[in-house]
C-alpha positions in Angstrom: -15.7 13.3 -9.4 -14.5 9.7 -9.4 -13.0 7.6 -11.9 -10.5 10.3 -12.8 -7.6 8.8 -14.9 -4.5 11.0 -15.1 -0.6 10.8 -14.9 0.8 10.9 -12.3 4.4 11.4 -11.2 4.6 10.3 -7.8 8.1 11.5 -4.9 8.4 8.7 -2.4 9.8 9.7 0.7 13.6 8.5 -0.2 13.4 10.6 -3.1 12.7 8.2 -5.5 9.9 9.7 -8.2 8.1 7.6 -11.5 5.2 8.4 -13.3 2.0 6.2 -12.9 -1.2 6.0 -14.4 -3.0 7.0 -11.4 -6.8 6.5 -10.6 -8.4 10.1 -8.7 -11.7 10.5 -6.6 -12.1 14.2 -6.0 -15.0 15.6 -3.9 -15.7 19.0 -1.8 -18.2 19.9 0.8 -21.0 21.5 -0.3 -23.1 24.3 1.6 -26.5 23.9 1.8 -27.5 26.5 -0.5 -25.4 25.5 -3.1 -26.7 22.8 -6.3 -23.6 22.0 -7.4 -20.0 22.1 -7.6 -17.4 23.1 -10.7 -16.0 20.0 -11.8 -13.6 21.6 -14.6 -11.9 23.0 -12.0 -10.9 19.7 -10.0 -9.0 18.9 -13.0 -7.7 22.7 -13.5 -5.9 21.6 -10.3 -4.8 18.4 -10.5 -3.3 19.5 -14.1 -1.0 22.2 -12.2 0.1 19.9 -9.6 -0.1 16.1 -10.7 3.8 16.2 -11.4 4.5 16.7 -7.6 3.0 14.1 -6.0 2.9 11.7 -3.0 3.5 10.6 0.4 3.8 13.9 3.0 3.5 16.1 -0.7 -0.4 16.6 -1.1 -1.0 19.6 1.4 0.0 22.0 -1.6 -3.0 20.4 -3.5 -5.0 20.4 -1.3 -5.2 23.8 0.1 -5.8 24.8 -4.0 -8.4 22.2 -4.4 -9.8 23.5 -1.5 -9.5 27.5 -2.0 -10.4 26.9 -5.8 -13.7 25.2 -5.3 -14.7 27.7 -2.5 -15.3 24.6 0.1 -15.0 24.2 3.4 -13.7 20.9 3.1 -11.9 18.7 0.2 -11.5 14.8 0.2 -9.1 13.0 -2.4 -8.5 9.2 -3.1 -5.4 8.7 -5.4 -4.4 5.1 -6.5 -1.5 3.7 -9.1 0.7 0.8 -8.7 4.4 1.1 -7.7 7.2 -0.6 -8.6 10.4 -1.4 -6.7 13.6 -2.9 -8.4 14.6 -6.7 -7.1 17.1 -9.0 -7.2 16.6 -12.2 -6.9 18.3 -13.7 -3.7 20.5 -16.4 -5.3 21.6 -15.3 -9.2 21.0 -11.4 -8.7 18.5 -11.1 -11.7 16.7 -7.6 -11.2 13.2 -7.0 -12.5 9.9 -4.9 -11.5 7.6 -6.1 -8.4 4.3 -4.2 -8.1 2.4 -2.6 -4.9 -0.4 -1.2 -5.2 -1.0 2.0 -3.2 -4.0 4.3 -2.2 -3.5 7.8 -0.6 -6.1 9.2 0.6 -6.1 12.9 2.2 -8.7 15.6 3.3 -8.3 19.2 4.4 -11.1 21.5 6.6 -11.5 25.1 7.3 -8.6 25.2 9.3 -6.3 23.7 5.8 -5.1 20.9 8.6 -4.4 17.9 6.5 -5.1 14.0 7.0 -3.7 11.5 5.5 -3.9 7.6 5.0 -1.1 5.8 3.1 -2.2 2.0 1.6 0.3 -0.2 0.2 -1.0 -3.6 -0.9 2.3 -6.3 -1.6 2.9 -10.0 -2.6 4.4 -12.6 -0.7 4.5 -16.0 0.2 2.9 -17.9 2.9 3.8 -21.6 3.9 1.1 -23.7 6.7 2.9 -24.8 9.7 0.0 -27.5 10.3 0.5 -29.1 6.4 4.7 -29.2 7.4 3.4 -30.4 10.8 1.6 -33.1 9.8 3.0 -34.5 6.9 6.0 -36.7 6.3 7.4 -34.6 3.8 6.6 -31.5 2.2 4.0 -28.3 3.0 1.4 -26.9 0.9 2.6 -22.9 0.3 0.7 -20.2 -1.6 0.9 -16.7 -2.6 -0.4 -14.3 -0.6 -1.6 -10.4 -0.4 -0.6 -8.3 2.7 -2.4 -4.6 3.0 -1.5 -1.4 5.3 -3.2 1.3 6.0 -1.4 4.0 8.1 -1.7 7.1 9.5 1.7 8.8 10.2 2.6 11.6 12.8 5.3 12.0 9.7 5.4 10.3 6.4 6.0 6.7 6.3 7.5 6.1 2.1 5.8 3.9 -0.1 9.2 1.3 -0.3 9.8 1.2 3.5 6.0 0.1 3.9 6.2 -2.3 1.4 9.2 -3.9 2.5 8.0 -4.1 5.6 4.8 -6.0 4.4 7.0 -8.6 2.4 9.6 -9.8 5.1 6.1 -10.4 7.8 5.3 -13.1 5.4 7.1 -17.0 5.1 9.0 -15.5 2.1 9.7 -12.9 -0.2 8.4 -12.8 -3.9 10.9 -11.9 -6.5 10.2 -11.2 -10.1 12.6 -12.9 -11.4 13.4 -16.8 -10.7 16.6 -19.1 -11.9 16.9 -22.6 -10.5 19.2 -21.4 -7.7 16.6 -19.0 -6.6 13.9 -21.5 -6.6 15.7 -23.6 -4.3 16.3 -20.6 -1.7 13.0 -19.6 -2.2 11.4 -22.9 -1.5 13.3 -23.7 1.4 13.5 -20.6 2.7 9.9 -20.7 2.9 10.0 -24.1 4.7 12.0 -22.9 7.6 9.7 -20.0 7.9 6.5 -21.3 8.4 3.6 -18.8 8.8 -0.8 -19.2 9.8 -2.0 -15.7 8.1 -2.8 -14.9 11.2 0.7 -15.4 12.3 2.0 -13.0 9.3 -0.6 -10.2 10.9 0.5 -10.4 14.3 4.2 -10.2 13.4 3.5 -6.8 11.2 1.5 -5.2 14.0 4.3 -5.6 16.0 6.4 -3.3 13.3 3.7 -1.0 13.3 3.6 -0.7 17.5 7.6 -0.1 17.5 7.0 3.0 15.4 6.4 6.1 17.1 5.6 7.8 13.9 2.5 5.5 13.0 -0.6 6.7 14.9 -3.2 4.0 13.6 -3.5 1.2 11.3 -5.2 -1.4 9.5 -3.1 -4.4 8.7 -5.0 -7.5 6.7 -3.2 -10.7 5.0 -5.3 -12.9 2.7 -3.8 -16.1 1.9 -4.9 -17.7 -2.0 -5.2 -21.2 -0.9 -3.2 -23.8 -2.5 -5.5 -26.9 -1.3 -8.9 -25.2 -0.3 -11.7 -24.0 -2.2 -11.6 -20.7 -0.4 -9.1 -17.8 1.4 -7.2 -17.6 4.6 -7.3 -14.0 5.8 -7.3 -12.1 9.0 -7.4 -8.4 10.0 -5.8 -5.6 13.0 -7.2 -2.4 13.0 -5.8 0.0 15.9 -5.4 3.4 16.9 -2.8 4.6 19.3 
């Protein structure tokens, strides 16, 4: 089944929890004598355990899934946007920045589980060539920054995010007064950051954590002064 639109209420790993409109793809191995699969029942068991969700939570739904649609193996893809409280760095306004996340987890025979935790965040990149070569001023832009992790133990959805946001030139806060503008701006000017640059500093993070065993990092950069994007990938296993 895909396109699966249900609530949600997703536990991150600090204990935080909210309720999303999240996004499911459910599927099950089939054996080769069988037409087809129950499809009432994927959403028998998402209904019994959508309210206890998240990253390091799924083997629970899982092993139903699993048991209830008689397979040998069960995939799910689960995405909703998250949102994490931020003040901004000069007035202390608060408001609501976005990630966007994607779990997605599979079970065999043996009810091992594997799981892959996305979070997608803003941020703000600055060029160190346009600050190089001009006499005053930099072009900057916003920009997208994507992990995709595999964890030994959970990684939460917050600690990912944040890490993705302080790779970048700057920060992006949801709420702006002039003060902040100023920090913002400069702060971004004394950063200054290639998108491949922002990539190489996050796969550093991700090597200096023994509990991430592979992931894809990618930064795409929405150009300020060219008709197309900046971005650049790292995919690794350890």
């Amino acid at each position: 089944m895909s396109d699966v639109r249900h609530p949600a209420t997703i536990l991150d790993r600090d204990g935080t929890s909210q309720p999303v409109p999240a996004v499911f793809r459910m599927t099950v191995a089939l054996p080769s004598d069988v037409k087809g699969t129950h499809m009432s029942r994927f959403l028998e068991v998402l209904g019994t355990h959508h309210h206890e969700l998240g990253p390091g939570r799924m083997a629970g739904f899982m092993k139903e899934l699993r048991s209830t649609l008689n397979a040998e193996q069960a995939r799910v893809e689960m995405s909703f946007p998250w949102y994490v409280r931020k003040a901004a760095p000069i007035s202390g306004g608060v408001g609501l920045l976005e990630y966007g996340v994607t779990i997605e987890v599979e079970i065999g025979p043996d009810d091992r589980v594997e799981e892959f935790l996305q979070v997608t965040a803003p941020a703000t990149s600055l060029c160190p060539c346009s600050k190089e070569i001009s006499e005053y001023g930099a072009h900057n832009q916003r920009c997208e920054l994507s992990a995709r992790v595999q964890c030994s133990e959970p990684v939460g959805i917050a600690e990912l995010g944040a890490r993705l946001e302080s790779s970048a030139s700057c920060e992006v806060y949801p709420v702006l007064k002039r003060p902040d503008e100023k920090f913002v701006t400069e702060a971004a000017f004394e950063n200054p950051k290639f998108v491949e640059d922002i990539i190489r500093d996050l796969a550093l993070e991700m090597d200096g954590d023994d509990r991430i065993l592979s992931y894809r990092i990618t930064s795409e950069n929405f150009e300020s002064i060219h008709g197309h994007n900046a971005w650049a990938e790292i995919r690794r296993s350890k």
